[in-house]
N, C-alpha and C positions, 0 to 999 in steps of 0.2 A: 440281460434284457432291460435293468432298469437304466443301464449305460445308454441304449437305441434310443431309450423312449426320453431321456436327459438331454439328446442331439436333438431330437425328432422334434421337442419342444422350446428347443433352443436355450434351455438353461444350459451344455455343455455347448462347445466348439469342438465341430466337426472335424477341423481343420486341424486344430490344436493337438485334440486326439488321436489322428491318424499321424500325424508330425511323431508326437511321444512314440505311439504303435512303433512306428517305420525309425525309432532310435536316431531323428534328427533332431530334436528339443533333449538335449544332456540336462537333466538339472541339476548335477553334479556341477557342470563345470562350464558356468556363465562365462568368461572371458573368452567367448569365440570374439572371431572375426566379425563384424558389423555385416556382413553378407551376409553371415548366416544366422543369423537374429532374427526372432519374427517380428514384422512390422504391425507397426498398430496404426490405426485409420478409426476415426469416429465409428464408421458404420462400415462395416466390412460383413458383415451377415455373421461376424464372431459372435458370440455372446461376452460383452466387452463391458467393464461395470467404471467407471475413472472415480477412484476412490475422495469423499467428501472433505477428510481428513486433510488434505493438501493440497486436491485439486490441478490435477495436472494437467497439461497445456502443450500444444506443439512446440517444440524450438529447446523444448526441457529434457534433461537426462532422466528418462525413465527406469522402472524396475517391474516387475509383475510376479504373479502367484497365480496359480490354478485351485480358483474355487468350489465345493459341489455344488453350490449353489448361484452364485454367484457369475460361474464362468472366469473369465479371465479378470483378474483384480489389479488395474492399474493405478500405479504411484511416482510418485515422484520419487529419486534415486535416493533423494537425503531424508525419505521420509521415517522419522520417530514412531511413528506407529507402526507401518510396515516391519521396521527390524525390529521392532519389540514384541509381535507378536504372529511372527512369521521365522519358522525356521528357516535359517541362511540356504541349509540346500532346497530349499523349497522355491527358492526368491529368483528368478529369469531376467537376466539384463535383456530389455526388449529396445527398437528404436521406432521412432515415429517413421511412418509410412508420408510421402508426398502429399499432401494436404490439400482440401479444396476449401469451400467458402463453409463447412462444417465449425459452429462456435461451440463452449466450451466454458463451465464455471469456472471463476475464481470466485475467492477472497480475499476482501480488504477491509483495513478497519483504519478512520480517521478520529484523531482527537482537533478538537476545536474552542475554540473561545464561543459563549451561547450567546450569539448575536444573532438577532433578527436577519434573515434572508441568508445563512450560511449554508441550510442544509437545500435552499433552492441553486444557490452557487454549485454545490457539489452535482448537484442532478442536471443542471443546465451542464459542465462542463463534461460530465459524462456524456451527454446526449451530441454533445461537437464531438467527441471521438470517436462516435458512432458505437457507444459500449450501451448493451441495453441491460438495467438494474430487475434484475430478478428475485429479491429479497432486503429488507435493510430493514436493522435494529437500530436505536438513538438511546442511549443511556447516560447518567453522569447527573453534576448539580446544576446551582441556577449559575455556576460560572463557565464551567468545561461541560463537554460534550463529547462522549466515545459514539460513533456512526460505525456499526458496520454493515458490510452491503458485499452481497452475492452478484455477480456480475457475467456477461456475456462475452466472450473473448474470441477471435480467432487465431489468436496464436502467443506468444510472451512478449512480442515487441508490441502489439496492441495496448496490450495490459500496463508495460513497461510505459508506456505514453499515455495513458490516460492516469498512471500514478503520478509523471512528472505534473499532468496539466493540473491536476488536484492540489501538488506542495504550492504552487503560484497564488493560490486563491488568499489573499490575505488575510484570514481570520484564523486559516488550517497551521495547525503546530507541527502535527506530524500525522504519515500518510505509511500503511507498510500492509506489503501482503502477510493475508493469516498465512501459517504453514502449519 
């Protein structure tokens, strides 16, 4: 009963559950066929968590874990944290489900030379790629500058293009997604 009331409240996947039940989720033995993977979707009425640690994104090789609380725990495939604290039979190769206009965290962190108007350079060229800044830390001396910044994505080529437009900016030394 406290399984019903886990669905019933949306901390479990219904779906997920009845999948395991009906012995089509192996978690023995990830390397099926990409057919029969389950798909992930932002919002799919799963109880679906995309882990902070790495941040994962359409267009990327995923991995996941069935949480109690949590629900379904999404990662990125090479994530360090994941295989560090997730046993391997535990760990489901999942793949991204057909995407709509649903964004998505990243992270990034930029070092900089501490010139006047750098950190508005960054937020202005973020704002032409259409990425909206959900967070940002600035740390460092009165020479360099560490920026990092939580971001709004719809998918990895998004991401991948507002990293390029950032390395152009000429104050920025280097520009790299956290993982």
């Amino acid at each position: 009963s406290a399984l019903l009331c886990a669905i019933g409240k949306k901390e479990q996947s219904a779906v997920l559950i009845a999948k395991r039940l009906a012995g089509q989720i192996d978690f023995e033995a990830i390397n099926e066929p990409s057919n029969e993977l389950l798909r992930i979707k932002g919002s799919q009425g799963l109880s679906t968590h995309f882990a902070s640690c790495c941040y994962p994104v359409p267009d990327e090789a995923i991995e996941a874990y069935l949480d109690a609380k949590q629900g379904l725990v999404v990662h990125r495939d090479s994530c360090a944290v994941l295989h560090d604290s997730v046993p391997s039979s535990d760990i489901m190769e999942v793949v991204w489900a057909e995407q709509d206009d649903q964004e998505y965290l990243i992270a990034i962190k930029t070092l900089a030379h501490n010139v006047v108007g750098v950190l508005r350079q960054i937020t202005s060229t973020l704002a032409q790629q259409n990425v909206n800044i959900e967070d940002i830390h600035t740390s460092g001396d009165m020479y360099l500058k560490e920026t990092k910044l939580v971001l709004w994505v719809k998918n990895i080529t998004q991401a991948q293009a507002a990293i390029r437009q950032l390395e152009h900016i000429q104050d920025i030394i280097k520009v790299e997604r956290i993982t």
